[in-house]
ZAMARGU-4260 file (C-alpha; in steps of 0.2 Angstrom, whole numbers, plus 5000, padded with zeros to 4 digits):
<rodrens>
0) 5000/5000/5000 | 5016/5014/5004 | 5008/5019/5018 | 5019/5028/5030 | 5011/5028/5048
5) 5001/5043/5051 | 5011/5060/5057 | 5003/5074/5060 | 5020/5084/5060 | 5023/5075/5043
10) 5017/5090/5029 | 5006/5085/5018 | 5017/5084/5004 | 5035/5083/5001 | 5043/5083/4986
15) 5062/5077/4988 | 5077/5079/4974 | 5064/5080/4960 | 5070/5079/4943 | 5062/5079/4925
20) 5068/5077/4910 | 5061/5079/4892 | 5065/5069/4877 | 5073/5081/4864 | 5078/5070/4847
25) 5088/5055/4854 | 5092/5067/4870 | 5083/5068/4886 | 5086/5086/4892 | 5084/5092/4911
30) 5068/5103/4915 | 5070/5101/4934 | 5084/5098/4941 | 5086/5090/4962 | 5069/5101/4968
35) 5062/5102/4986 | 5047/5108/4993 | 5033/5106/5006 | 5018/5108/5008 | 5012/5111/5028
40) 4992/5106/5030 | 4983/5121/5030 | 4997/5134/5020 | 4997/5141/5003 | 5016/5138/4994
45) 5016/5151/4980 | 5029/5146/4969 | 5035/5159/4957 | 5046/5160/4941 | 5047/5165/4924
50) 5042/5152/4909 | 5054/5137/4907 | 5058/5140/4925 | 5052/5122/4930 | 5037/5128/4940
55) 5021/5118/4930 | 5033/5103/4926 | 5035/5100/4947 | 5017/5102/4948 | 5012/5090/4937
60) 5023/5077/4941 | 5015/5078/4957 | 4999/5075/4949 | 5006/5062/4940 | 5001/5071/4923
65) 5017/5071/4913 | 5016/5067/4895 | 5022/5048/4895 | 5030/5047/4878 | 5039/5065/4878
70) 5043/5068/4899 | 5049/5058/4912 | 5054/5059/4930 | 5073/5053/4931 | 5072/5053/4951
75) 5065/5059/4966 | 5051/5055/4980 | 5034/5062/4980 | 5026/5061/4997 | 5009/5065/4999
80) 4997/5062/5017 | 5011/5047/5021 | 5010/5039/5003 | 5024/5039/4989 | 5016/5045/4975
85) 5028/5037/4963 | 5025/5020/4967 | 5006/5019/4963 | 4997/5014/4950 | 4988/5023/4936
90) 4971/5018/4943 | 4977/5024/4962 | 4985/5041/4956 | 4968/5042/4945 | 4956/5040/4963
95) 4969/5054/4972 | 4969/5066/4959 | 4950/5065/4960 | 4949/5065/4978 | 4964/5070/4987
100) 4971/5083/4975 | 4962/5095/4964 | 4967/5108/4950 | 4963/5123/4942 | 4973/5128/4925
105) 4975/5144/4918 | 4965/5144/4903 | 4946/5136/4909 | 4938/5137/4889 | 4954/5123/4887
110) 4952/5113/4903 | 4930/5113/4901 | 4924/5100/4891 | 4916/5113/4875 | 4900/5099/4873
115) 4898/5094/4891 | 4885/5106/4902 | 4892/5115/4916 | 4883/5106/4930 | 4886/5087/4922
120) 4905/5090/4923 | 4902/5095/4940 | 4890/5081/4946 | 4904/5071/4937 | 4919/5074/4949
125) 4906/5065/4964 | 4899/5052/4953 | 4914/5045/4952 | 4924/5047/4965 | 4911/5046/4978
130) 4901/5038/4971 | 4886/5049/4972 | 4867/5048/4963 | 4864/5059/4948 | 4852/5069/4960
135) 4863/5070/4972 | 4877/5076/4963 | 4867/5090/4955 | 4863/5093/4972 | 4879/5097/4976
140) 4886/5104/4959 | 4873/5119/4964 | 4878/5119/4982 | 4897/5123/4975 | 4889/5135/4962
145) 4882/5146/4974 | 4897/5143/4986 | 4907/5150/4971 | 4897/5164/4970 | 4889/5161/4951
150) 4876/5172/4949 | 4859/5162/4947 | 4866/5147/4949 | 4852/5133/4944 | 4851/5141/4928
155) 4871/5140/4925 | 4869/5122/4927 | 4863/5120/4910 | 4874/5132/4903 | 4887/5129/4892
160) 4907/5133/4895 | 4906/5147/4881 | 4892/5154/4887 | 4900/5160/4902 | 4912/5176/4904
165) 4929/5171/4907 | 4928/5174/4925 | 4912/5164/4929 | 4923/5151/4918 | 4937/5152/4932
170) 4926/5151/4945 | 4916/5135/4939 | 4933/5126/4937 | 4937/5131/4954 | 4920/5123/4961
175) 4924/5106/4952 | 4942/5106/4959 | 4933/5109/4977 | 4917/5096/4975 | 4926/5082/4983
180) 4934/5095/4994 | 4954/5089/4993 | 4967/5092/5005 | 4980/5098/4991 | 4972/5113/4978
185) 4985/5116/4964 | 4982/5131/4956 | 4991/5135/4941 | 4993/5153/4934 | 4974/5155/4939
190) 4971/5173/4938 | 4983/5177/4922 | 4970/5179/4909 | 4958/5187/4920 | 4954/5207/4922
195) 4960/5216/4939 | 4943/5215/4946 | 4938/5195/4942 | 4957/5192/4949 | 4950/5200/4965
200) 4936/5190/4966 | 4945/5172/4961 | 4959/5177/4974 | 4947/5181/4988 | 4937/5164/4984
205) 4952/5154/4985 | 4958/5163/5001 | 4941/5161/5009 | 4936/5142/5002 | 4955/5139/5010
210) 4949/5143/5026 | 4933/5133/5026 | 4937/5121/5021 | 4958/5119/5027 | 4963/5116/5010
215) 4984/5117/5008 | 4985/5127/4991 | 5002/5128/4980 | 5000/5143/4969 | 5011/5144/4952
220) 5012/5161/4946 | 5024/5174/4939 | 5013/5188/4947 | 5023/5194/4962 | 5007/5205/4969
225) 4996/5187/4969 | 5010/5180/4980 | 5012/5196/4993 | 4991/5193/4994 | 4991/5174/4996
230) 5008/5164/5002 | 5011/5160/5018 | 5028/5152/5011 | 5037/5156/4993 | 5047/5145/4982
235) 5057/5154/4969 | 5060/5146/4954 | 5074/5148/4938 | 5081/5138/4925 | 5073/5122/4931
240) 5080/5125/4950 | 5074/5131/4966 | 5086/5146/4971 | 5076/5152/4987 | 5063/5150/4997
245) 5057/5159/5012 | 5040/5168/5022 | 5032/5179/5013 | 5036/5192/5022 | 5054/5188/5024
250) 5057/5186/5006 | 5047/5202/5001 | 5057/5211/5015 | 5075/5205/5013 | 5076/5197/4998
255) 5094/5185/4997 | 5097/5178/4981 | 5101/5192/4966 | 5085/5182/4952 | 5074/5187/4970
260) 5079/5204/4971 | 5080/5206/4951 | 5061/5200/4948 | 5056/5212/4963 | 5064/5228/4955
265) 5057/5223/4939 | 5039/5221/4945 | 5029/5239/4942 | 5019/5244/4955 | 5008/5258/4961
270) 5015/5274/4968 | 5032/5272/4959 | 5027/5285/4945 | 5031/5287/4926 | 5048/5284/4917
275) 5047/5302/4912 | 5049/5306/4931 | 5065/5297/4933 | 5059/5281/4938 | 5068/5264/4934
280) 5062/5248/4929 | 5076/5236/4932 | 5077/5219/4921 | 5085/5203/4924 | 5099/5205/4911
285) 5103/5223/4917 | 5097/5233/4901 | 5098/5251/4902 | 5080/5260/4907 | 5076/5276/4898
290) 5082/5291/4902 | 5071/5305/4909 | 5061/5316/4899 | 5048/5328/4903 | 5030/5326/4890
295) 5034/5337/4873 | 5028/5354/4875 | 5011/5358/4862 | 5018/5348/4846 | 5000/5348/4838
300) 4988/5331/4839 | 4994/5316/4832 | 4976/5307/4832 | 4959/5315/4838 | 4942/5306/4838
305) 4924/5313/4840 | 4909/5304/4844 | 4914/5285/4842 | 4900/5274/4841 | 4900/5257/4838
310) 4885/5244/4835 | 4885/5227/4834 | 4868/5218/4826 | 4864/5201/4835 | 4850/5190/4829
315) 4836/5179/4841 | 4826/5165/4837 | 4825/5153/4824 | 4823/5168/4811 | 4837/5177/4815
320) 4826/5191/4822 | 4835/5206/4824 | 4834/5210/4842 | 4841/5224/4851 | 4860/5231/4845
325) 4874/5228/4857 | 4882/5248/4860 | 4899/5241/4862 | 4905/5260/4862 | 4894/5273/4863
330) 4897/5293/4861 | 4917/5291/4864 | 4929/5307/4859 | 4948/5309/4862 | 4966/5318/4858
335) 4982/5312/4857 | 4996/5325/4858 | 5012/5320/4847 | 5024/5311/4857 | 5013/5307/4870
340) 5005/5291/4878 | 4986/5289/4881 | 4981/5273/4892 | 4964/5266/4892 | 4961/5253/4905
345) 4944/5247/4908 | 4938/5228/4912 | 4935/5215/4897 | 4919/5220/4888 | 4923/5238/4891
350) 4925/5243/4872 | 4944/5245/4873 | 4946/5234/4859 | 4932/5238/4848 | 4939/5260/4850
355) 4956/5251/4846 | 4950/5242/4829 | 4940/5258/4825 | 4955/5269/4827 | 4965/5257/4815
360) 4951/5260/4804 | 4948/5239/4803 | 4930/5243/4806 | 4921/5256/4804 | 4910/5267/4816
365) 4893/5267/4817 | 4895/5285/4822 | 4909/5300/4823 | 4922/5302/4815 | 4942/5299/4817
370) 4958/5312/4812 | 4975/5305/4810 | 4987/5315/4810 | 4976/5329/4806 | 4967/5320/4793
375) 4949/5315/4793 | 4945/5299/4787 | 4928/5297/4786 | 4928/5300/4767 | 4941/5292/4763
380) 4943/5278/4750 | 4952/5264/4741 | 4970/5271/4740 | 4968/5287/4750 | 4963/5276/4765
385) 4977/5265/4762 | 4989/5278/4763 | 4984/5287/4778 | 4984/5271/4788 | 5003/5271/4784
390) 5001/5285/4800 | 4993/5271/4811 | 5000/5256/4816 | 4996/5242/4830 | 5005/5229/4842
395) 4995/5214/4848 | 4994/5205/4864 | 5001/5189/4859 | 5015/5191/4848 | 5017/5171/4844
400) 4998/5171/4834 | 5003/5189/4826 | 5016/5184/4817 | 5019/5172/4802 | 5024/5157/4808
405) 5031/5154/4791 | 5039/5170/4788 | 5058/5174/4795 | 5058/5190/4805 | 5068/5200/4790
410) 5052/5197/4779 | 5039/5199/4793 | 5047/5217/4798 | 5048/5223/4782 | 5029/5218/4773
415) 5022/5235/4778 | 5035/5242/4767 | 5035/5231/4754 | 5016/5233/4753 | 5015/5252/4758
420) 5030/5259/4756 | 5036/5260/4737 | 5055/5258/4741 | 5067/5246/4733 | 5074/5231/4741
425) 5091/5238/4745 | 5083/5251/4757 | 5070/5240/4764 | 5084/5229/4770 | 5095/5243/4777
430) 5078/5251/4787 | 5076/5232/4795 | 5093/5231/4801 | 5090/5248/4806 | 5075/5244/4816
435) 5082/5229/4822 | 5096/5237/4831 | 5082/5250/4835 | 5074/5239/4847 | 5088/5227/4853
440) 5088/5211/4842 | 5104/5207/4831 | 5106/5207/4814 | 5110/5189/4814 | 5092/5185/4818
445) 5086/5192/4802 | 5083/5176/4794 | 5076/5165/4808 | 5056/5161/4808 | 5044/5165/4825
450) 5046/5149/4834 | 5066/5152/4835 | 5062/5167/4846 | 5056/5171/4863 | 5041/5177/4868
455) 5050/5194/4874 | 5059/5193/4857 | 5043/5190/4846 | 5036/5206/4855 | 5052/5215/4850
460) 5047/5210/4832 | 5032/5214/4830 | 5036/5233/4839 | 5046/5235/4823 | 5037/5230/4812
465) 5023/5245/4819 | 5037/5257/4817 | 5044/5252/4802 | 5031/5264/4791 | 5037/5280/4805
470) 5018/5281/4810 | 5012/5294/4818 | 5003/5285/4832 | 5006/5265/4838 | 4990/5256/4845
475) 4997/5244/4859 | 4983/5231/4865 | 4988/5224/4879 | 5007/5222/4873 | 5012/5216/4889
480) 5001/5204/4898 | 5006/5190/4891 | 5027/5191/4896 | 5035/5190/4912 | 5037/5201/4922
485) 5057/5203/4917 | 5053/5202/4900 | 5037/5215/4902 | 5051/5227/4908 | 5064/5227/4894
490) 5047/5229/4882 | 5041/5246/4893 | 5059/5252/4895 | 5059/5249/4874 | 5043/5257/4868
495) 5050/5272/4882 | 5065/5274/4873 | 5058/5272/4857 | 5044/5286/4861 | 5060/5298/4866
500) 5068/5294/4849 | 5055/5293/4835 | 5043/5307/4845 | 5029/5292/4843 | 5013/5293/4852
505) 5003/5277/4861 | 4985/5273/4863 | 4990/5257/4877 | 4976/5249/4880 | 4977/5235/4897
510) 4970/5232/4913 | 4985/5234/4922 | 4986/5249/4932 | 5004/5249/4939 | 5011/5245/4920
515) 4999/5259/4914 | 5006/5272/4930 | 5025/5268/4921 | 5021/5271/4903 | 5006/5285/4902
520) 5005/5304/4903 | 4985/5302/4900 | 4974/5290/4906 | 4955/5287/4901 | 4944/5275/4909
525) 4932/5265/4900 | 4916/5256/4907 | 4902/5247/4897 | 4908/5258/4882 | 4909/5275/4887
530) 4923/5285/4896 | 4921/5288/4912 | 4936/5297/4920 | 4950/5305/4910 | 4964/5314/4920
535) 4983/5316/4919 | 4992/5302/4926 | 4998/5310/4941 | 4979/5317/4944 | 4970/5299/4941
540) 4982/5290/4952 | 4983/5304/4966 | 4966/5307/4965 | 4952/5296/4958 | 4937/5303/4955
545) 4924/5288/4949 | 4919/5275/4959 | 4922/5263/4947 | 4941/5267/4944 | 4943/5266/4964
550) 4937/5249/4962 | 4950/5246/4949 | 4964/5254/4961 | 4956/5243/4976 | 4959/5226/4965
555) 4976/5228/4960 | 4985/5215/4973 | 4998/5225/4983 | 5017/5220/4984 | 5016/5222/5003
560) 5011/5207/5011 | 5004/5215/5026 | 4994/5225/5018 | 4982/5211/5010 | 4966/5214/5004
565) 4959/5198/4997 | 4957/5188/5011 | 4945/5199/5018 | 4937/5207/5004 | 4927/5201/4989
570) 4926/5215/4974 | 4911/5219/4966 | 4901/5210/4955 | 4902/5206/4937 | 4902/5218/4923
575) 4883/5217/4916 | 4881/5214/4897 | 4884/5226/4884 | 4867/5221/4880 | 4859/5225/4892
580) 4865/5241/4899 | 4858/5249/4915 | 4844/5264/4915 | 4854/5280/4923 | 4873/5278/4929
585) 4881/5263/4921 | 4890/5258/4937 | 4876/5261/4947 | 4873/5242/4949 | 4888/5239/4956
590) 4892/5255/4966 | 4891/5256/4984 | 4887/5273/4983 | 4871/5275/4970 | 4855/5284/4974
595) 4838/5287/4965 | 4847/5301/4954 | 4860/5288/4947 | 4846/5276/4941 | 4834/5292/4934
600) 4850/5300/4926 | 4865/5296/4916 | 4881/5308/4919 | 4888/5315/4906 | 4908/5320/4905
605) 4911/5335/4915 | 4927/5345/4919 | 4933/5345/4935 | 4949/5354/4943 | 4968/5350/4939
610) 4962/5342/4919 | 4949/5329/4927 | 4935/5324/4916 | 4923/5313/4926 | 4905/5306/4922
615) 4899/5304/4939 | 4885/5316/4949 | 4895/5313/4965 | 4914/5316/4959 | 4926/5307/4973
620) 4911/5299/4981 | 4922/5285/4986 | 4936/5295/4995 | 4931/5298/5015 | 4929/5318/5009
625) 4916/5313/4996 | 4907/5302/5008 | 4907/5314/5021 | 4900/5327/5009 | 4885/5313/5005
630) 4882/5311/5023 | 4879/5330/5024 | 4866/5329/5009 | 4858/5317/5017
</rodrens>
């Protein structure tokens, strides 16, 4: 049986001189090299890392998930509540992972069966591992709904995976790692794709249902504000080795190995200010940060926009009825001054993305009208449009899908000019060895193809090929969410440095507020479509105005462990459907602060003192001044 007699000063797991390889050609290569870690009954073990640093691999061969025919586990003990886990069976690790152990993975739409509903792959977990009736296990798949705070649980139990928001997804597949309520809940990366405010509310759940229910967690993540919220204990991770571990507090505090104290000055965070103020974002292989320099004095408006509106059509029924239009954006209007940065954050389903595709001129507004460059594009067509979309250029998220994989970088960088930019070949290789050196890559990686690269690289590659046309005005969505937090620096100290040198100006879109304090001079905030605050950065983040980007400043995890939030907190509710907007204030169904006037009325934009624009008819309601002043009103 490789049972070990029961010891309550044993910790529930114990991973002993771990090491796994993975089969590359005729070679095995080492992914983990001699690993230790523990995991105490009761305690949450963040461990943290960037990719390829061996974290996921550790995990899974503790779940006993590795792939058979590419990995293996060339030696070490796992021991988990007094049994070594390497000498079961398949069937026997199959019952633990069911029962004993549970996971949650980053991506829920990957790790949710598509064609299964909701509440049978939850009823499933207790069918088979405690062999539960199909009533009862529905039973208690709603139970775990509510527990996970699912809104209108019995009616989710019929949904489908994709007709949940991402975080309700994350949420269900943290109920099916808890139906059978396990002693070990491995979470992996499970906040990464989410906005701030879901990440919030996933954390706080996890904290809470940890308490409850005296779950031991291991956390893998590369987010250093999740581990100051969560960890009791913190495991860092490089290269396939564990290089410290210590209390949270101690390693946050007096950090000892160089990688710890590398990955903490790389890591933005709020209150540190704005590159043009001086501020340094270190990065693990020491790259320069951008030297200070103050916004351009009035240098004219790169891009202005007045009036966006954009609707979508949906259909209903078996017709295809046209039923109400989804205002994905509604009544938006901005300016860009040259050479500076304009950040809109906002939560998914804000209309970042849709303003982002309409400024590219991809898609077209249902209303308003767009200047680049001091050019209005509304009339414009076939080749004059083409041209002055030379002026505007974008980065994506997620540079591996943006890119050819078939192309080298050479001929990715330079299509735009081959398409747009009538010069002969010998110029169009001298501008991408140019831009190349421009954004740090050497001219020896001309020829190879995306998969050669890393991701930090990739993103590299696809900022030059944005600039390559000297466009006024670079769209970034979200450019950095997807990299490391070592890898997100060198990209902001980049696009910094490239800012001071071309005089380029950003519209950055992304949730993340401490990234967006380092990179803007403006920031607008979007919710359900419309802006809702605008201010310089300084102001926004000294001062906020809106209830709704206080909740956004309350989300964001803090990098001081004792000054956690999450376990004692869960943020607001879920961003209603663009579909169903709310009569009045927008936000008004999930501010603490609405009255009768929000639901009668809907605030328009309004100018406030030191540049704030706010669209709220109680500005800095949610600062103790505002609710002091409400109090006298009432």
């Amino acid at each position: 049986m490789n049972m070990l007699p029961a010891n309550p000063k044993l910790p529930l797991l114990a991973v002993e001189n771990l090491s796994v390889e993975f089969r590359s050609g005729r070679q095995w290569v080492p992914a983990v090299c001699n690993v230790n870690f523990s995991v105490e009954p009761g305690e949450t073990l963040c461990i943290v890392g960037e990719s390829g640093s061996g974290k996921s691999v550790s995990t899974l061969s503790v779940m006993g998930l590795l792939p058979e025919r590419t990995a293996r586990r060339s030696s070490g003990r796992i021991q988990f509540d007094g049994r070594a886990l390497e000498t079961l069976s398949d069937a026997e690790m199959t019952a633990i992972r069911g029962r004993d152990i549970g996971m949650i993975f980053q991506e829920p739409m990957t790790s949710l069966n598509p064609a299964m509903r909701i509440g049978t792959q939850l009823a499933e977990v207790v069918r088979r591992h405690a062999g539960a009736s199909p009533r009862t296990a529905r039973r208690q798949a709603l139970e775990m709904l509510e527990r996970v705070r699912i809104p209108d649980a019995a009616s989710r139990l019929d949904a489908y995976p994709h007709e949940l928001s991402g975080g309700m997804r994350q949420r269900v597949m943290i109920a099916m790692a808890l139906m059978s309520r396990p002693k070990l809940l491995i979470a992996d990366e499970p906040t990464t794709a989410l906005d701030v405010t879901i990440q919030a509310q996933v954390l706080a759940l996890i904290a809470e249902l940890k308490r409850e229910f005296g779950t031991s967690v291991i956390l893998i993540t590369h987010n250093l504000g999740v581990v100051a919220e969560m960890a009791d204990r913190v495991a860092v991770f490089r290269a396939g080795e564990k290089v410290e571990e210590a209390p949270v507090v101690e390693l946050f505090d007096r950090p000892q190995h160089p990688y710890t104290r590398a990955l903490l000055a790389a890591t933005p965070r709020l209150g540190g200010g704005s590159w043009r103020e001086g501020r340094v974002l270190q990065t693990i292989d020491g790259a320069p940060s951008p030297s200070v320099m103050p916004a351009p004095a009035d240098a004219g408006t790169a891009l202005r926009a007045s009036g966006l509106g954009k609707r979508f059509g949906q259909t209903t029924g078996w017709l295809g009825r046209l039923a109400k239009p989804i205002r994905a954006v509604d009544g938006v209007s901005l300016e860009l001054p040259r050479g500076q940065t304009l950040a809109i954050v906002g939560e998914s389903g804000c209309g970042k993305s849709t303003l982002a595709r309409m400024l590219m001129l991809t898609i077209a507004p249902s209303e308003g009208d767009i200047e680049i460059d001091g050019q209005a594009t509304a009339s414009l067509r076939g080749e004059a449009r083409r041209l002055v979309r030379r002026r505007i250029q974008m980065v994506f998220q997620d540079p591996f899908a943006s890119l050819h994989p078939q192309m080298t970088a050479k001929q990715i960088v330079a299509e735009p000019l081959v398409n747009l930019g009538g010069d002969d070949s010998r110029t169009i290789d001298a501008k991408v060895a140019r831009l190349f050196d421009l954004v740090g890559l050497s001219p020896a990686m001309l020829g190879r193809h995306p998969f050669e690269f890393s991701g930090g690289q990739r993103q590299r590659i696809a900022i030059a090929r944005a600039i390559v046309l000297n466009p006024a005005v670079v769209v970034a969505d979200e450019p950095v969410s997807a990299l490391d937090v070592s890898v997100q620096a060198q990209i902001l100290n980049l696009m910094a440095s490239i800012q001071r040198e071309l005089g380029l100006s950003y519209i950055f879109i992304s949730h993340d507020l401490s990234v967006v304090e380092y990179i803007a001079d403006t920031v607008a905030v979007m919710y359900l479509g419309r802006i809702v605050e605008r201010a310089p950065r300084a102001a926004l983040y000294r001062s906020p105005l809106h209830p709704y980007t206080t909740m956004l400043f309350q989300s964001v995890p803090s990098l001081d462990p004792n000054a956690r939030r999450f376990g004692h907190r869960i943020a607001a509710n879920e961003l209603p459907s663009p579909s169903n907007i709310p009569t009045g204030c927008r936000f008004r169904t999930r501010c603490p602060f609405a009255t009768e006037l929000c639901a009668a009325s809907d605030p328009a934009l309004a100018a406030q003192d030191n540049g704030h624009e706010v669209a709220c008819h109680y500005p800095g309601i949610a600062t103790q001044d505002g609710q002091a002043r409400m109090s006298e009103l009432a």
